[in-house]
C-alpha positions in Angstrom: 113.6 106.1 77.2 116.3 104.0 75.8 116.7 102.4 79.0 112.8 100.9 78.5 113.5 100.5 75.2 116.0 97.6 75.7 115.3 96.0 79.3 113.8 93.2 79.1 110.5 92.3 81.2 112.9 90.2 84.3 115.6 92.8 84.3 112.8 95.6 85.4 111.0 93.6 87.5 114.6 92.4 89.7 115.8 96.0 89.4 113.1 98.0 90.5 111.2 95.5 92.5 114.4 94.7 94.8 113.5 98.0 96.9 109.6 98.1 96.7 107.9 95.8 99.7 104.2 95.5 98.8 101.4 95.1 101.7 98.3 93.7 101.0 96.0 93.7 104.4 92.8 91.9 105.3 90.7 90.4 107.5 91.7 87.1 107.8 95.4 87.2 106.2 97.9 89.8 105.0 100.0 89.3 102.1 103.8 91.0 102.6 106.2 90.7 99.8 109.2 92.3 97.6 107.8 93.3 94.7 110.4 91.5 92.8 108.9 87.8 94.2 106.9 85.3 92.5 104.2 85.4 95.1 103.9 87.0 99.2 104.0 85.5 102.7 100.5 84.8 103.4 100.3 85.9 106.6 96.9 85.1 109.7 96.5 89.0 110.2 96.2 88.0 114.5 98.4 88.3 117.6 98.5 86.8 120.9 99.8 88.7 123.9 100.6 87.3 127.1 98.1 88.4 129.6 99.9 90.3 133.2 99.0 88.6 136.1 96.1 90.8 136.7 94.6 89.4 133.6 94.6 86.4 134.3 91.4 85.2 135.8 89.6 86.5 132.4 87.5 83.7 130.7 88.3 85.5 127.4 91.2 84.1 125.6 89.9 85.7 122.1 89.2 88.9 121.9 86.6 88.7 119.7 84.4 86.5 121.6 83.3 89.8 123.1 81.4 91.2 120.0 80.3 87.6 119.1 76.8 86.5 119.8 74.4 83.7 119.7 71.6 83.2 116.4 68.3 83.6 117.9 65.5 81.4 117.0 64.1 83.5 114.3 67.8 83.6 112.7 67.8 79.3 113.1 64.8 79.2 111.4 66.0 81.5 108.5 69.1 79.5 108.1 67.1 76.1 107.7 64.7 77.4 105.4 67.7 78.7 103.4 69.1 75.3 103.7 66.1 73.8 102.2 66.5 76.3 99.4 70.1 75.3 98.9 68.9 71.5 98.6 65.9 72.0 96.2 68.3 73.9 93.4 70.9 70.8 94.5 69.1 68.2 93.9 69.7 66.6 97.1 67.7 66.0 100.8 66.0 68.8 102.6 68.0 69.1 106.1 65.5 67.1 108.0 64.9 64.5 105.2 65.7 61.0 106.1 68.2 59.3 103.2 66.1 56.0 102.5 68.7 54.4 100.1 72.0 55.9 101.6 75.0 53.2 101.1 77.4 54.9 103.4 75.9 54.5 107.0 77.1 57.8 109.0 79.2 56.5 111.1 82.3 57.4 112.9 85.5 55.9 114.4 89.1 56.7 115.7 92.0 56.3 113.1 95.8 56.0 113.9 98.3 55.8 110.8 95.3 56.4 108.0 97.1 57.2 104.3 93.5 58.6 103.5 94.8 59.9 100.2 96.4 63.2 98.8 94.0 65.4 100.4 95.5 67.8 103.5 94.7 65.8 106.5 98.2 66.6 108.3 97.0 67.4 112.2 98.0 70.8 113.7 100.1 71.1 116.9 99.5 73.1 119.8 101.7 76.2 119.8 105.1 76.1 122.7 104.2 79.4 124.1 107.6 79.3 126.2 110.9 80.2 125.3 114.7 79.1 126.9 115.8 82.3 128.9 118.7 84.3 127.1 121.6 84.7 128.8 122.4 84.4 132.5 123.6 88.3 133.6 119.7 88.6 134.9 119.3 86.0 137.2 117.3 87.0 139.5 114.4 87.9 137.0 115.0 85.0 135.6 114.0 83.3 138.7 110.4 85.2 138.8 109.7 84.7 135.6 110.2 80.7 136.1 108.6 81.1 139.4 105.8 82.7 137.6 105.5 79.6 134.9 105.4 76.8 137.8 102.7 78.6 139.3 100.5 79.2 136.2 101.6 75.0 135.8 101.1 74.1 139.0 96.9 76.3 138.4 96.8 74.1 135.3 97.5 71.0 137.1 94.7 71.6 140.0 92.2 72.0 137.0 92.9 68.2 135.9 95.1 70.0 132.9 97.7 68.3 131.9 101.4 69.9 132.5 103.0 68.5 129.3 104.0 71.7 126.9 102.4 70.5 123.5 105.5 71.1 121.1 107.7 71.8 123.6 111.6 70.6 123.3 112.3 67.2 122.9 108.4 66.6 124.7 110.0 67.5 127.9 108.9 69.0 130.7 110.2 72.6 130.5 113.8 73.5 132.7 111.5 76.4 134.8 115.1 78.0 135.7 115.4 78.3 131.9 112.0 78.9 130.7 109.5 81.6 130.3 106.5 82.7 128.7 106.6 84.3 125.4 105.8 87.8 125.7 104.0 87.8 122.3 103.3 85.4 119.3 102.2 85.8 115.6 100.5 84.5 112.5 99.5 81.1 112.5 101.3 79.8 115.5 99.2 82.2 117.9 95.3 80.3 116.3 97.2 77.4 117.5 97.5 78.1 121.2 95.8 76.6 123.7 92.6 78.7 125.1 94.1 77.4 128.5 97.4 79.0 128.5 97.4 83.1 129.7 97.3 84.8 126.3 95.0 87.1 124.4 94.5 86.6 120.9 93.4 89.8 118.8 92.9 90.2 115.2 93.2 94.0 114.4 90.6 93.9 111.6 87.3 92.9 111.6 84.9 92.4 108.7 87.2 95.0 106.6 86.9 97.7 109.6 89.7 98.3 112.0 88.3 96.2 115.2 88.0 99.0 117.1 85.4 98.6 120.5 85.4 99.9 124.0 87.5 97.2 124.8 89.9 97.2 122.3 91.3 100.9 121.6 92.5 102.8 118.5 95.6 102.3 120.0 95.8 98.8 120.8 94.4 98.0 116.9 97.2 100.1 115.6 99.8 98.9 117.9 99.2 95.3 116.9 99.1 96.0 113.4 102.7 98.1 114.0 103.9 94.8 115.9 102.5 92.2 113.1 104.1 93.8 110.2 107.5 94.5 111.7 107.3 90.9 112.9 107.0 89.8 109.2 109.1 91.9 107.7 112.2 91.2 110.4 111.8 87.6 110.8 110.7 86.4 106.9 111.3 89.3 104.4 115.2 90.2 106.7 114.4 93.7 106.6 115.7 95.4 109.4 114.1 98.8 110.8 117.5 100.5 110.2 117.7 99.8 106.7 114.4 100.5 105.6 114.8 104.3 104.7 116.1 102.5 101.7 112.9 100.9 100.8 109.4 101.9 99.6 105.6 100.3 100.5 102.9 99.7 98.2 100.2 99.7 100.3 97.3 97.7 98.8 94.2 98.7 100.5 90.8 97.0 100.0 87.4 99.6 99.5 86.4 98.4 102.9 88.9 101.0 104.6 87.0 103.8 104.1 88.6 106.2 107.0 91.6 104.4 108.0 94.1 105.0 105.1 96.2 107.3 107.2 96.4 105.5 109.9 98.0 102.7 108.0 100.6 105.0 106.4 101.9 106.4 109.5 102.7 103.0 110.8 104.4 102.3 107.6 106.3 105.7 107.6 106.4 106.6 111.2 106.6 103.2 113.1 108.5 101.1 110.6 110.6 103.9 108.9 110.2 103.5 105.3 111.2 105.7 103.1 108.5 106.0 100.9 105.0 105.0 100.2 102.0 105.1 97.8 98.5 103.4 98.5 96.7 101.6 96.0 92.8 100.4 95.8 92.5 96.1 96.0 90.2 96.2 93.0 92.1 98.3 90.6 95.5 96.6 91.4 93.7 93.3 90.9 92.8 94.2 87.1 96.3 95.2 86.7 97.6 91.9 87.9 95.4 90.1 85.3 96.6 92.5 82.9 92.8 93.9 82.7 91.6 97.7 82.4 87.5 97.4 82.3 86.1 94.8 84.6 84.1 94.0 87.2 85.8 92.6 90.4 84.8 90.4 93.3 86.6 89.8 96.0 85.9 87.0 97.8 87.5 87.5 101.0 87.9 85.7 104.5 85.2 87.9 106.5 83.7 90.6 103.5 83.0 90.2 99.8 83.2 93.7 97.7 82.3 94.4 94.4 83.9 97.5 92.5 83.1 97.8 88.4 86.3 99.8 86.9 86.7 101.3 83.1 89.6 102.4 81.2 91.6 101.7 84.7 89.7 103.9 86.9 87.0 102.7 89.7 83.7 103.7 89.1 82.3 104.4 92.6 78.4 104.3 92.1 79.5 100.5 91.5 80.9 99.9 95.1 79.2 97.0 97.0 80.2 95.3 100.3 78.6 91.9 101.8 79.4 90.9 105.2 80.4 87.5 104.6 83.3 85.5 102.7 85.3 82.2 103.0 85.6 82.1 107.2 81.3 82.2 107.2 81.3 79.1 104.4 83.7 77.4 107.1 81.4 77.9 110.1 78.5 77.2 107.8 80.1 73.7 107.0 80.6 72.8 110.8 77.1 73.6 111.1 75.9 71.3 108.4 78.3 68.6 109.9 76.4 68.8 113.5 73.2 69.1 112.3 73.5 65.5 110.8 75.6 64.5 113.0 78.9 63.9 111.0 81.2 65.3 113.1 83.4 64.2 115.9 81.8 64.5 119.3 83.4 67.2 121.9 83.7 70.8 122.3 84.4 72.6 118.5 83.5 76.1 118.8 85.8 78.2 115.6 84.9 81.8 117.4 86.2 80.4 120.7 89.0 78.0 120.0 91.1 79.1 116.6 92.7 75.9 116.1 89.3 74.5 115.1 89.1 77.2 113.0 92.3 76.2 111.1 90.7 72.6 111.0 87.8 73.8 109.1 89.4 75.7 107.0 91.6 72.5 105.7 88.4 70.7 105.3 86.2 73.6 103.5 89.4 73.8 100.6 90.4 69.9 100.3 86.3 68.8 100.0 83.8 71.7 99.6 82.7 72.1 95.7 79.6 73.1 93.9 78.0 70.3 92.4 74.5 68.8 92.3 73.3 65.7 93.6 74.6 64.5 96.9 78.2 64.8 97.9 79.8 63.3 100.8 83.5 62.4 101.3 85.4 60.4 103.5 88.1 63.0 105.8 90.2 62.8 108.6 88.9 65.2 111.1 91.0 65.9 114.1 89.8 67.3 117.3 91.3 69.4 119.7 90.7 69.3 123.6 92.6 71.6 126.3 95.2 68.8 128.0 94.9 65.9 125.7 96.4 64.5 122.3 95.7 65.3 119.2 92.4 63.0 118.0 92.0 61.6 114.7 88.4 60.5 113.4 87.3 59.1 110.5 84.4 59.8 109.3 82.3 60.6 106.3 80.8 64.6 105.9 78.1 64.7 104.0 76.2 68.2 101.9 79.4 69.4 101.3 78.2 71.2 98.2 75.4 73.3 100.1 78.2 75.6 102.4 79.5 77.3 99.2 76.1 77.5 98.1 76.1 80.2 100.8 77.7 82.7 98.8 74.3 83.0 97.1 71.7 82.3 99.9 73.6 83.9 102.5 71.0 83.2 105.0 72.1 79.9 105.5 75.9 81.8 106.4 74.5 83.5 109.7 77.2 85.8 109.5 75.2 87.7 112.4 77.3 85.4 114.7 80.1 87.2 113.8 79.2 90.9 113.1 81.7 93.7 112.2 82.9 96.0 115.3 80.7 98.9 116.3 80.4 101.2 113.6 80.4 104.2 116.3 84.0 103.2 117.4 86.1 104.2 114.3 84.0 107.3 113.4 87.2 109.8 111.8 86.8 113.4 112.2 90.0 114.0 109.7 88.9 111.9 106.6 91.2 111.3 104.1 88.9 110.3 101.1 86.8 113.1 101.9 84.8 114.5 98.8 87.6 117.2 97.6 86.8 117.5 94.3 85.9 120.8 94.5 88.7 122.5 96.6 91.4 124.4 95.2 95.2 123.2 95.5 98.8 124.9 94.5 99.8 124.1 91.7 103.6 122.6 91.4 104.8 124.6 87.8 106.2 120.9 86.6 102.6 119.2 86.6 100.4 120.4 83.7 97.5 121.8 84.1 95.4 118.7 83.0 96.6 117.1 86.0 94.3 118.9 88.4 91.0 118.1 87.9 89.1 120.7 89.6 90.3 123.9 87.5 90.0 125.2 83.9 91.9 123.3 81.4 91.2 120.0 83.4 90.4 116.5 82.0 87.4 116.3 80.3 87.1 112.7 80.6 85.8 113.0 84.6 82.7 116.1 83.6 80.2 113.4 83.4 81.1 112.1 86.5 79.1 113.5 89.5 80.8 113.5 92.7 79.9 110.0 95.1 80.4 109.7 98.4 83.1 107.2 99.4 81.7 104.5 101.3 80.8 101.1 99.2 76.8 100.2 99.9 76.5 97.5 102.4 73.9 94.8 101.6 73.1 92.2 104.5 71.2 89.7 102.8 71.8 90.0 99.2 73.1 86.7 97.7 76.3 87.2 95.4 75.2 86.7 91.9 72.1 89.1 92.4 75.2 92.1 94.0 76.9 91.6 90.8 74.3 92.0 88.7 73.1 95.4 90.9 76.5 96.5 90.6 77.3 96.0 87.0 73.7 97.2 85.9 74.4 100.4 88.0 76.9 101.7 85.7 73.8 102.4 83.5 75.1 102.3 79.6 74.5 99.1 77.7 77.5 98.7 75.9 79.3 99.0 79.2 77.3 96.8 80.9 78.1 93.8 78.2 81.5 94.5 78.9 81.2 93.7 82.1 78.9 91.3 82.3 81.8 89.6 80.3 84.6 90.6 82.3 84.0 89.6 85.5 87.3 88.7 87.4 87.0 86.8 90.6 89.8 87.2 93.3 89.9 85.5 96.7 90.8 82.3 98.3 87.0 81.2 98.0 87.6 81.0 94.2 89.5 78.1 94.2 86.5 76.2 95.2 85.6 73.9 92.5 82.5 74.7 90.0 82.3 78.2 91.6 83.0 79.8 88.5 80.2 78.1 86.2 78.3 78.7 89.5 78.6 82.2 89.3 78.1 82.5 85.4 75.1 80.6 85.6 72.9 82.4 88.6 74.2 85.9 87.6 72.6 85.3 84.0 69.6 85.0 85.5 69.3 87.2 88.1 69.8 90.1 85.0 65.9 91.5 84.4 64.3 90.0 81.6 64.4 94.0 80.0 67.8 94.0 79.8 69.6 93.2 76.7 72.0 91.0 77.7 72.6 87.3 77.2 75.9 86.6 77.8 77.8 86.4 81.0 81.8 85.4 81.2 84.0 84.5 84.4 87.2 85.6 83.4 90.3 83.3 83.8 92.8 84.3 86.1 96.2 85.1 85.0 98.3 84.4 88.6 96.6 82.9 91.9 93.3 85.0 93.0 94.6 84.8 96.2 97.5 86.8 95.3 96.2 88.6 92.0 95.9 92.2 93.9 99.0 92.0 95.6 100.9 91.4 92.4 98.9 94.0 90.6 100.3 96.3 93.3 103.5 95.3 93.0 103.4 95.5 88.9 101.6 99.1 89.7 104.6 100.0 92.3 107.6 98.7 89.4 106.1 100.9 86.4 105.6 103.7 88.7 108.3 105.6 86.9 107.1 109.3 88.5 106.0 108.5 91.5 104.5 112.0 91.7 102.1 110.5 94.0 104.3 108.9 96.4 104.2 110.1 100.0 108.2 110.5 101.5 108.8 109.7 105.4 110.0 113.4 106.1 107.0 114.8 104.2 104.7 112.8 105.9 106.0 113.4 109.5 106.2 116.9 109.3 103.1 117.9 107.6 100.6 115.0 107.7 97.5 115.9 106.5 96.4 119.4 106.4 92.4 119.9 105.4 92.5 122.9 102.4 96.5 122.5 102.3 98.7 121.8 99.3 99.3 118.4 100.8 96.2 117.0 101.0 94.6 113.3 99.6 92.1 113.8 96.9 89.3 111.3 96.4 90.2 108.0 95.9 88.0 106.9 93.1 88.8 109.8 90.4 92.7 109.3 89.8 94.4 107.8 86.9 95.2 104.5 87.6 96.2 104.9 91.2 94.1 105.0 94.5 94.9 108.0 96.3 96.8 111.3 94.8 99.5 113.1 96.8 99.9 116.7 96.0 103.1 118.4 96.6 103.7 121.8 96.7 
């Protein structure tokens, strides 16, 4: 006590955040991080493995092209009528209206050199997916492998492809006695291969689910994820796997997860040897990072937007929402806009096939997109990509680029159908960890007091008026974002609450750095609450720290004060007895514990 009594806010933090790595997955990126830094690695959760030589006459270069699927008519038609929507609360053209008075004739041209301003217009590379040969003990693999590379060249080059390596050393052609193919490639540098060159590109979650299908296993998701973290935490953290026995995880997991907590936490304790870990919800570690105990958050992420209302620091699960869109859907919706009226650069762009264009979209949707009425177009620097040539710069000038955001709220004109979450049937989990265990029995340790356990005589009083929920967060399709806060929020079902709320919403996300988003929100929410409903005030909380990053720091503040850490799991513990259904080691459910996600009781 006197130690907390005269440390000062730094000291803590650089003491006890030295040793405490904080992991915050998703979708599209994954934050990694000591808990001690300013801000993570932001991380493109994806890997690309070479493909065997067997493999090799595949077509499919992404993974994911294989659950992707073409809008059908009915779903075009949607989308446009969506658009029209969109345009009529804008204030601008329906998508087939012809601009009579439009100064800025569309048009398009090739730029070299442009200074087009401060906006992020730099030009991606294509990734060198070779690497010089180590050593020369092993010659004569060495040999096969180069052999290997000048046939796969020599392929290219019958195909009209051209053999130059994009980034490769010095713009040389490769020494193929010294060369080889990289067995595997992470992050960013693997969305910026070419779909030409023999490598498979897998992101190991999908639309907040583990991107389990019949042709990608349990295994394989888990092995990637395994591969990706160690990657990160080797190569940018400096964490080696034999010293970190020494270190503990927060693990920062959003509601999407509902089944696949464990799985995570034996890669953390089992694959990449950690001493310790604890797991912590996204939406309660995000109120702690903007110092918040009653709120209602929305995360806005790259594939899935969830909703989750908490109180006096604890979840309320009745609250739980999940939409199947986020920031990655606004960026496809944008390219779409950009076609439609014809704004965009001729030639083959195609984000679910052909990453890199992903990554180009993505530059545009955060350096133009804003919410805003009246038209808006802007002049940009779009570059395009095609297999075996240069790198194309285009001028030219996008126009509606204040209806794609709009999409958080008509999500119709999203079509996030195109891109739809892996097979439900494929991750079904016979062991569930956030099971409804409420009403089981557990040893009691004689340290704990009795008001810890919440299921016996004696317990705390504060969870009888809860009922018991089941743990999976509602999924709405089409319900547009202000009217799934307002469901959410009115859910909780007392009025004082429910002004709280409505006044402490806290927005978290990439997407939220889009500009007007927040007055946006504020504005549509307040009148999607039913005119019976007492309530006429509606508040966007500012955020304290980056909403890209506010969960992971709330973990890592969460992780710091953790001073018990009665409900940290310990590698040994976890190897040995795992999780036992009716045991003393058990997970209890995730949404009734004080001010953590999940509970781990020891014997």
């Amino acid at each position: 006590m006197d130690y907390l009594k005269s440390v000062v806010p730094s000291q803590l933090i650089a003491e006890r955040g030295a040793n405490l790595v904080v992991i915050n997955p998703g979708s599209g990126n994954v934050r990694v991080g000591l808990a001690h830094q300013q801000k993570p690695l932001n991380v493109p959760h994806c890997i690309a493995r070479y493909m065997r030589e067997w493999d090799q006459g595949s077509e499919i270069t992404v993974q994911d092209q294989i659950l992707n699927y073409q809008l059908s008519p009915a779903q075009h038609l949607e989308r446009e009528k969506a658009y029209d929507i969109i345009a009529s609360v804008l204030k601008i053209p329906f998508l087939d209206e012809e601009t009579v008075n439009n100064s800025y004739p569309r048009k398009m041209g090739r730029v070299d050199g442009l200074n087009m301003s401060s906006r992020n217009d730099s030009a991606f590379t294509w990734a060198n997916v070779t690497e010089k040969i180590s050593g020369t003990s092993d010659n004569s693999n060495a040999g096969n492998t180069s052999e290997s590379l000048v046939e796969q060249l020599a392929n290219k080059d019958d195909k009209g492809v051209s053999l130059d390596q994009p980034e490769s050393v010095d713009d040389k052609e490769p020494n193929h006695e010294q060369y080889k193919f990289r067995d595997v490639i992470f992050g960013e540098e693997a969305l910026r291969i070419s779909p030409s060159e023999p490598y498979y590109l897998r992101h190991p979650i999908r639309r907040g689910h583990f991107n389990i299908s019949q042709h990608y296993t349990m295994h394989q998701v888990l092995e990637d994820l395994s591969a990706i973290w160690d990657w990160i935490l080797k190569e940018n953290l400096h964490i080696p796997c034999e010293d970190r026995i020494m270190f503990s995880v927060v693990l920062v997991v959003p509601e999407t997860f509902d089944n696949q907590i464990k799985e995570m936490l034996s890669i953390v304790l089992k694959d990449l040897r950690f001493g310790s870990a604890v797991v912590h919800q996204e939406s309660l570690a995000a109120a702690f990072g903007n110092g918040l105990s009653t709120a209602c958050v929305v995360n806005l992420g790259a594939q899935v937007t969830s909703i989750m209302c908490i109180e006096d620091g604890v979840t309320l699960p009745m609250t739980g929402m999940t939409l199947p869109y986020g920031g990655e859907d606004i960026s496809r919706c944008l390219l779409w806009v950009q076609q439609h009226h014809q704004t965009w650069p001729t030639g083959c762009t195609d984000p679910l096939v052909k990453p890199i264009d992903m990554l180009v979209i993505n530059n545009i949707k955060e350096s133009y997109c804003q919410i805003r009425e009246g038209e808006f177009d802007a002049l940009a620097l779009v570059h395009s990509y095609e297999d075996g040539m240069q790198v194309t710069a285009h001028k030219t000038r996008l126009s509606s680029l204040n209806v794609p955001p709009m999409g958080l709220f008509f999500p119709q004109v999203l079509a996030p159908d195109a891109y739809p979450p892996p097979p439900r049937t494929w991750f079904h989990d016979y062991e569930d960890m956030l099971e409804d265990t409420w009403h089981m029995e557990f040893p009691r340790r004689p340290d704990v007091s009795d008001g810890f356990y919440a299921n016996v005589n004696g317990g705390l009083n504060m969870w009888e008026s809860y009922p018991v929920f089941p743990s999976r967060l509602k999924r709405e399709d089409n319900l547009g974002l202000a009217e799934a806060i307002t469901s959410s929020i009115l859910s909780t079902g007392r009025i004082d609450l429910k002004r709280k709320l409505f006044c402490s919403i806290q927005l978290i996300g990439g997407v939220v750095l889009t500009s007007g988003l927040v007055p946006a929100v504020e504005e549509r929410v307040l009148h999607a609450i039913p005119s019976n409903e007492a309530i006429e005030t509606v508040e966007v909380l500012q955020p304290r720290t980056d909403p890209s990053f506010v969960a992971w720091k709330g973990g890592a503040i969460l992780g710091i004060l953790d001073f018990g850490r009665d409900a940290w799991i310990h590698r040994e513990d976890w190897i040995r007895s795992g999780i036992h259904v009716g045991s003393g080691r058990k997970y209890k459910d995730s949404f009734f514990l004080q001010a953590q996600a999940m509970c781990y009781i020891n014997n």
